[in-house]
C-alpha positions, 0 to 999 in steps of 0.5 A: 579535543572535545569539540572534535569530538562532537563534530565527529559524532554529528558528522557521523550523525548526518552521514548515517542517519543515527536516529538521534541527529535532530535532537542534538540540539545546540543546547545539548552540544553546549551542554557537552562542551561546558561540562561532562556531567551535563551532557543531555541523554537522547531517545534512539528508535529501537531502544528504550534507554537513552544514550549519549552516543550518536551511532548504536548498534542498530542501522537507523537512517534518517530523513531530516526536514531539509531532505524531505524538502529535497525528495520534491514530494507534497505528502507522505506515501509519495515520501515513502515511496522513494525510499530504496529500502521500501517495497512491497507497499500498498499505492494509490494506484491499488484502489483502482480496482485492485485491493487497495481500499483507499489506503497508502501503506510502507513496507521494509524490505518487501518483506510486508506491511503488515510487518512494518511498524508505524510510530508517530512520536514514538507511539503506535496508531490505529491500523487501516485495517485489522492487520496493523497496516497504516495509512500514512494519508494520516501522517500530518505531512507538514508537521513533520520534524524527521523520519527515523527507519529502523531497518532491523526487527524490533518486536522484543522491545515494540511486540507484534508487527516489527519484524521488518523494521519502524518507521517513526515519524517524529513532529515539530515540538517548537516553532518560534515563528509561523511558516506558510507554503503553497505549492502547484504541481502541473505534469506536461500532458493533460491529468493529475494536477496537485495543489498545496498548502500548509501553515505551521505555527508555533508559540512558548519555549518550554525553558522560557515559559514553561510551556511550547506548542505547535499548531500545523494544518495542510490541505492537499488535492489531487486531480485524477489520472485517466488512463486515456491522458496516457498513450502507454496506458490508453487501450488493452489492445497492445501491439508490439514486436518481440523476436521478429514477430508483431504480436498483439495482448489484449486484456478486454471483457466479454461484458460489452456495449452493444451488449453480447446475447446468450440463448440456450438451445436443443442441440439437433444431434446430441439432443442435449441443451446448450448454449451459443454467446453471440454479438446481435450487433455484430451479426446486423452490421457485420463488425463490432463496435467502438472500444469493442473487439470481436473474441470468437462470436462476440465482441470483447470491450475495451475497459482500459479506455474508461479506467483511471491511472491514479484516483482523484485525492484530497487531504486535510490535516491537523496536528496540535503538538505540545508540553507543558512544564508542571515542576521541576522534574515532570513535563507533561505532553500532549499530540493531538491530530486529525486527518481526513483523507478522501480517495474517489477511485473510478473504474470502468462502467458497470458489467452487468454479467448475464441476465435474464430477458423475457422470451416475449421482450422486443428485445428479444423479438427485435434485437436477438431473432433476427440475428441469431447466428447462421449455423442454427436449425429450424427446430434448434430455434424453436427449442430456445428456452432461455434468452440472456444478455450482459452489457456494459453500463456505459452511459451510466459512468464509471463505477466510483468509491469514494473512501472517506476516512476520518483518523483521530489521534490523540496522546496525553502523557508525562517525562521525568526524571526522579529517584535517578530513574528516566521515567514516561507514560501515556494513554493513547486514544487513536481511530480510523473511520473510513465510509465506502460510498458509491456516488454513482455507477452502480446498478440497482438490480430490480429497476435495471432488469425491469426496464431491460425487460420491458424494452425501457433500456436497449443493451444492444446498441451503441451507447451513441444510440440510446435515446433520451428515454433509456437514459432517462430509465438507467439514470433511475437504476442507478445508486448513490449512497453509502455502502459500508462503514468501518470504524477501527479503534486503538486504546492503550497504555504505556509506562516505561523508565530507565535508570543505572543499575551497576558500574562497569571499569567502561561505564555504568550499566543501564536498564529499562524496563517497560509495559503496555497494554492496547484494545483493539476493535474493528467493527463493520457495519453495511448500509441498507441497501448492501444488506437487502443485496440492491446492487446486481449481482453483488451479494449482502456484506457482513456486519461484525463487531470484533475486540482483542486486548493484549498487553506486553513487558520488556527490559532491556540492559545496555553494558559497556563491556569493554573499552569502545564496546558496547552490548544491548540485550532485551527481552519481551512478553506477549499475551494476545488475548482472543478475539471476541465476536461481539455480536455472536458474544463468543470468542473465536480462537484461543489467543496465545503467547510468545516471548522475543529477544534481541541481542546487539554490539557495537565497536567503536574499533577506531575514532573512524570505525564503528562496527556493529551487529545484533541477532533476535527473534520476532512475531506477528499476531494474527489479524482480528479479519485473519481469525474471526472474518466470516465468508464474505464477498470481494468482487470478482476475479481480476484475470480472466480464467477457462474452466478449472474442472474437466467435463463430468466433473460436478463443479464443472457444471457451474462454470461459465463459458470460455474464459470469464470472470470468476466471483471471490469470496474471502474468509479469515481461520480461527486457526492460523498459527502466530508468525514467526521470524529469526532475524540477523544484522551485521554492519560497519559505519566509516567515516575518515574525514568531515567530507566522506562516509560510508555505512553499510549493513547485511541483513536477512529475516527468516520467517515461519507460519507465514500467514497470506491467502492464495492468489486466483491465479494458484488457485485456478492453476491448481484447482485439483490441490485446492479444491476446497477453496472453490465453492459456488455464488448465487448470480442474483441476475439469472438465479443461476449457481456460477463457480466461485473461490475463497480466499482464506488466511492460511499458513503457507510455510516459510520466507526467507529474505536477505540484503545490503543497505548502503549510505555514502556521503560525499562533501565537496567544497568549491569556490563558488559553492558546496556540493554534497553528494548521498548515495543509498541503496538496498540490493536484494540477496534473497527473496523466497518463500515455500510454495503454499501447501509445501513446505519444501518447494520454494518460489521468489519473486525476486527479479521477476514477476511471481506467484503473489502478483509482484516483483522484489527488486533486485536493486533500488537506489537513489544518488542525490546532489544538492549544490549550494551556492550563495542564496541558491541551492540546485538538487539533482535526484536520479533514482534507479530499479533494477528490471525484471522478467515480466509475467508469463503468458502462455499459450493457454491463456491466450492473453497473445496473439500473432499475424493480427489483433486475434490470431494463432496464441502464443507463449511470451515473456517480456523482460521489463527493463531496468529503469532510473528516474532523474528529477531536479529542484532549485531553491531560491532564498530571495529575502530573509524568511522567503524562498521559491523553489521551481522543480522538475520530476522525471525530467526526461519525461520517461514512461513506463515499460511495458508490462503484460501483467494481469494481475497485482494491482489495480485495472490498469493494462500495460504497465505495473503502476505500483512500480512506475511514475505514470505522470509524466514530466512535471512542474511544480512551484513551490513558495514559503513564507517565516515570519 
């Protein structure tokens, strides 16, 4: 009966991933079946107080070693990614010239990052950034032993930034032999290669020797995507068929090669000054050209063709993970790892916006007089004050960042077990040190304008027609070097134990208690020529050192209240201390406090049946860049934008014409409030035989005081409502004062989301071979949240493309197949996504046109279809210790949909890349060595 009875548990283990299925060894199901007293008590992600029992009360899957080795990925944000409960994270993709700053992150729900915890061994990194984001480039991929997700908040036992749920990556703690693997990855079509390599190794056994470490190192590098390796992905000039009608979307830039001329004029019968944008090139040969499409009177370019889809990347990992037995009862720990991950994102070559040219340039005699447009006068020419260009660098090369990040991890801790109390403390030491340099691309502002001045370097030609001798001038404006530093440290100390406090007629009562305490500091520093604003038109970072301590209590009591019933309740204390400006010497907020709760059940209703539930509250601290970051610069806007203001209006004046690229500031606010969020779970777990199984929960996350910042587009779209986020940027080029917005943190209202998690598991043993069958998936019930500025007015995403720039899927799932037979395993995958209604471009935007490239505009929504991938693997044991797997991923060789979204993630035009595979049909090879 006893033996029944653990094949049952672990069977339900491996069917709804318990937290604690890797660790029921074999040497604790022996110790079950000899004696009662002896059964070895297991850690669960979400609890402090181990446990016996395989399934809790909290909904935790798993994903063991061997699934990984399924999923056909090579790291870890590719992992993540594929797992249906995950949305709303930051991809490789977002670097191209979106917000991604070189990282990959995981979100739970969709409901953020910011509010997914990330765990390595159980234990917190240093974020990416300020807000507890982490880079998962610095998860050691081949070091891992299983992933724990807890899809429940979990503040009232972690803190802050656990309402969404925990991602606990747990690693190898004993290897008895040494693995090698090396795999290729080659898509069909030209770009993005892969290739791998790993060695994990291990030596001691902790009850034999006393002691038992692991050693694992991994180097991975990742070729390029180009967007012209893609038909889908190519050009920002689309043509398609919609409702009968061919109609066209084009998302280019007025920044041109052969460069648009800008010329400012006395008007004959208003006599005021204005101005006329035109194309010289296009007024001396009578089209635009390459890559260039004509907009009114000048010639717009296509920037997709020189952009990339995915960033070149290259990882390398180490990891040294081990224990040491230092008496009978105390063993002490050690995880140590490093990682250096380098993305080098390239976007499109430099534009220049409009610069100043001399009224006595040859230029200007030569390449703009001569073909000024035909409507002006005599005297109108003679009244020309100011002359004025803005090209596009081609010849230089694309602007490229190289994010170098170099993360540091290291824990130093012990276990025990005195007194009857389960006992564990560390000291955590963990930093993330990422260098944004520029290789190349990037204009210096005095020598570019002196040699445009002085007629060096002619914008108003093809880049086919610049000579040797313009080359040779730009080639000397253009910097290399380091731009800024950003270092982010995490220091802290934990202490914890569990013990039985009294007896219940069920079993005996635990209690754990608990206390951290964590120093955080973000520190930026700029290179010099960022401060002494080298680079055109971008202005001088800021350098700010910031610090914030924090320390937390919790306890938690696990009672058996009943036969089969068992209730968990926990609470937790806060204190966020305030964030120091280290270089100003003075706090910038007060700090502040909070308490949480947790309360949970489980029934096992019958030796078949578990139900379960909990309720609770959580909290998210602001951010130390949320608080304390000044007024800096980001860039420019993504989309293009008309004039917010009407004529007569004192901001009007400052715009710039047409429809144009705005300059963006971002700001944090001393005075944001904490996040909050009240939070529901309600399961069932069932599972009637060995071969069958089913586990599903319902949960929903309300959260108050959510902290973001307004997109450009609600900006612009309501510029009279937030007019305070507008203000004016110095364009370094021609002196003048240009419009500009500010993004700053805010509180926005409320959010509300909701679903249903699934797992089946199905096993089907045949003749020849078994078969096992899991199907997981999230669907999506509510996705909403108050409309910033309101408290009433609420907006979703959900199944459509909304006011923050991305889409909540209705519906992710994955049905996957694994049939062994022999030395033989064969894997089907096919993961499915709902669709959704792709963003609205209207007729004011002009983003479409119909009858040709450039006709009358129209208004348009596309509704971007649901989508399933299908990859497949097969794996070959040909001698003890040795295996090849061959695999396949999209095996069909499906493309993205298209998509006419202008904003979200990065430059790319025509798909959303953070939603689709843009690689194509791709091979990979895979061979592993034990010894």
């Amino acid at each position: 009966m006893l033996n029944n009875q653990v094949a049952k548990a672990v069977r339900v283990a491996l069917a709804f991933g318990a937290a604690s299925t890797a660790a029921f060894s074999v040497n604790t199901i022996a110790a079950e079946l000899n004696s009662d007293e002896q059964v070895e008590r297991i850690e669960v992600t979400g609890s402090a107080i181990k446990r016996t029992d395989m399934e809790g009360a909290l909904p935790v899957q798993v994903i063991s070693r061997a699934d990984i080795e399924k999923t056909g990925v090579t790291n870890v944000p590719d992992l993540i990614q594929q797992i249906p409960a995950m949305q709303g994270f930051t991809t490789a993709s977002d670097s191209v010239g979106g917000g991604g700053g070189g990282i990959s992150s995981a979100s739970i729900h969709d409901i953020g990052a910011q509010y997914t915890l990330v765990l390595l061994n159980g234990r917190r990194l240093a974020p990416a950034d300020s807000a507890g984001t982490i880079d998962l480039n610095s998860i050691p991929f081949s070091a891992i032993e299983r992933i724990e997700i807890l899809t429940d908040g979990a503040s009232a036992l972690y803190g802050s930034d656990a309402i969404a749920g925990v991602l606990n990556f747990i690693l190898k703690s004993s290897v008895d032999e040494t693995h090698i693997s090396a795999r290729y990855d080659k898509p069909q079509e030209d770009g993005g290669n892969n290739w791998s390599v790993s060695l994990t190794t291990g030596f001691g056994d902790l009850d034999r020797d006393g002691f038992s470490f692991v050693f694992s190192a991994s180097h991975e590098e990742q070729e390029q995507l180009a967007a012209l390796d893609r038909d889908f992905a190519k050009t920002g000039i689309l043509s398609f068929e919609n409702q009968g009608r061919d109609l066209y979307f084009f998302n280019g830039s007025g920044n041109a090669i052969p460069g648009n001329a800008r010329i400012r004029y006395t008007d004959d019968d208003s006599g005021e000054q204005v101005r006329a944008s035109f194309n010289p090139y296009t007024n001396k040969t009578g089209s635009c050209a390459e890559f260039t499409s004509a907009i009114n009177d000048e010639c717009w370019f296509d920037y997709t063709s020189t952009i990339e889809i995915v960033p070149e990347n290259e990882r390398t990992n180490f990891m040294v993970n081990g224990e040491v037995s230092l008496s009978d009862d105390i063993t002490g720990f050690v995880t140590a790892a490093y990682t250096n991950n380098k993305m080098t994102a390239r976007i499109a070559p430099y534009p220049t916006g409009y610069f100043n040219l001399p009224s006595d340039s040859s230029l200007v005699s030569d390449e703009i007089l001569p073909y000024l447009p035909d409507d002006l006068s005599a005297t109108e020419i003679a009244s020309i004050d100011q002359y004025q260009a803005r090209w596009r660098a081609l010849p230089a090369g694309n602007r490229t960042t190289e994010y170098d990040t170099d993360s540091t991890h290291l824990v130093v801790g012990a276990r025990g077990f005195n007194a009857n109390i389960d006992w564990e403390g560390a000291l955590t030491y963990s930093k993330n040190e990422r260098n944004e340099n520029y290789p190349t691309g990037w204009l210096i502002a005095e020598p570019f304008i002196n040699a445009v001045s002085n007629g060096d370097i002619n914008v108003f030609v093809p880049s086919s027609e610049l000579d040797d001798a313009s080359k040779q001038a730009l080639s000397e404006a253009v910097y290399s070097g380091n731009w800024a530093k950003t270092e982010v440290t995490m220091t802290g100390a934990d202490l914890k134990g569990s013990m039985p406090v009294f007896e219940l007629p069920d079993g005996s009562a635990y209690l754990a208690v608990g206390a951290d305490y964590r120093i955080y500091e973000y520190n930026n520093a700029i290179a010099e020529a960022n401060a002494n604003e080298e680079i055109l038109f971008l202005s001088p970072g800021t350098e700010y050192d910031l610090e914030r301590s924090q320390y937390g209590m919790f306890a938690e009591l696990v009672m058996p209240v009943l036969e089969n019933v068992e209730l968990n309740a926990s609470i937790r204390y806060d204190d966020i201390d305030a964030v120091e400006d280290k270089i100003a010497g003075a706090d910038v907020d007060t700090g502040d406090s909070d308490t949480t709760y947790k309360l949970s059940a489980r029934w096992q209703a019958t030796e078949d049946l578990l139900l379960r539930g909990s309720v609770g509250t959580g909290f998210k601290a602001p951010s130390l860049l949320t608080i304390a970051r000044p007024r800096v610069p980001f860039g420019v806007t993504g989309g293009n934008y008309e004039c917010p203001f009407p004529d007569g209006d004192e901001l009007a004046a400052f715009c710039l014409d047409g429809r144009s690229q705005y300059g963006v500031f971002v700001q944090g606010n001393p005075n944001v409030n904490f996040e909050t969020s009240d939070q529901y779970t309600i399961g069932f777990v069932y599972a009637p035989t060995n071969e069958f199984s089913i586990q599903m929960d319902y949960w929903k996350v309300e959260l108050e005081d959510l902290i973001t910042s307004l997109t450009e587009a609600q900006i612009f779209e309501g510029a009279s409502q937030y007019r305070d986020l507008f203000t004016t940027r110095t364009n370094l080029a021609t002196g003048d004062e240009e419009l500009a917005i500010i993004q700053s943190s805010v509180n926005v209202g409320k959010s509300v989301t909701s679903g249903i998690d699934w797992h089946v598991g199905l096993t089907n043993d045949f003749s020849f071979g078994t078969l096992r069958t899991n199907w997981t998936g999230t669907y999506l019930i509510e996705s909403e949240y108050t409309r910033p500025g309101t408290n009433d007015d609420w907006i979703t995403s959900l199944s459509q493309f909304g006011d923050n720039d991305a889409v909540s899927f209705r519906i992710k799932s994955q049905i996957s197949s694994t049939l062994s037979h022999g030395d033989f395993a064969h894997t089907l995958r096919a993961s499915y996504q709902s669709g959704y209604q792709d963003q609205l471009q209207t007729a004011a935007t002009c983003s479409v046109t119909e009858v040709d490239a450039f006709g009358d505009c129209v208004q348009i929504q596309l509704r971007v279809p649901s989508h399933t991938l299908i990859d497949y693997q097969t794996k070959y044991d040909f001698m003890e210790g040795a295996s090849v797997t061959f695999g396949i991923n999209n095996l069909f060789d499906k493309a993205p949909p298209l998509s006419l979204r202008t904003g979200g993630a990065g430059h790319q035009v025509g798909f959303d890349p953070r939603y689709f595979d843009a690689y194509g049909r791709t091979f990979y090879l895979q061979a592993d060595y034990s010894f």
